[in-house]
C-alpha angles and dihedrals in degrees: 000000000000106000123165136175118290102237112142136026093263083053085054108042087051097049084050085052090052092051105059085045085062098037108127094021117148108279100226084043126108084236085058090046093052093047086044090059100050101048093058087049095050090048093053089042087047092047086054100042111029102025121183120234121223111261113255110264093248088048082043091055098040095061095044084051088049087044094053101044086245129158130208081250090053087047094067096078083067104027104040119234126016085241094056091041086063097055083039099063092020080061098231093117127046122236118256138234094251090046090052088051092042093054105040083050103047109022102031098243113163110254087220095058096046087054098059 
């Protein structure tokens, strides 16, 4: 087992290469540990290079509401009128306060994400 520090993107590439030669390896084995290592090293290389935003609250919304199965007129309840939902998801009018509450509370949305 040779690991290194995960520092460039040749550093990375090969690590990525390593790891699908390991993939499936026994998990107590030195094989699994190595993969072990390097996966955890890849995913720290990966958080500071190729960081992932945090989705936009409508597009936030909008999957929760396809997750769920929900309807603009199902969105009401949380949003307030059927007119409102619609510049609400078409982005022409802001979340409240009170929405943000509503849907952190009932559906489960990630305040974070609803404040961006």
């Amino acid at each position: 087992m040779n690991i290194k520090p995960v520092k460039t993107e040749q550093d990375y590439q090969s690590a990525l290469q390593r790891i699908e030669e390991l993939w499936g390896a026994s998990k107590d084995s030195p094989e699994g540990d190595e993969l072990d290592l390097l996966v955890t090293l890849v995913e720290s290389y990966e958080m500071k290079h190729y960081p992932i935003a945090p989705p936009d609250p409508v597009d936030a919304i909008k999957f929760r509401m396809e997750q769920m199965g929900m309807t603009k007129a199902d969105m009401v309840k949380y949003l307030g009128s059927q007119s409102r939902v619609s510049e609400i998801l078409n982005r022409k009018r802001s979340l409240s306060l009170k929405m943000i509450k509503s849907l952190y509370k009932d559906l489960k949305i990630p305040a974070d994400v609803l404040l961006t």
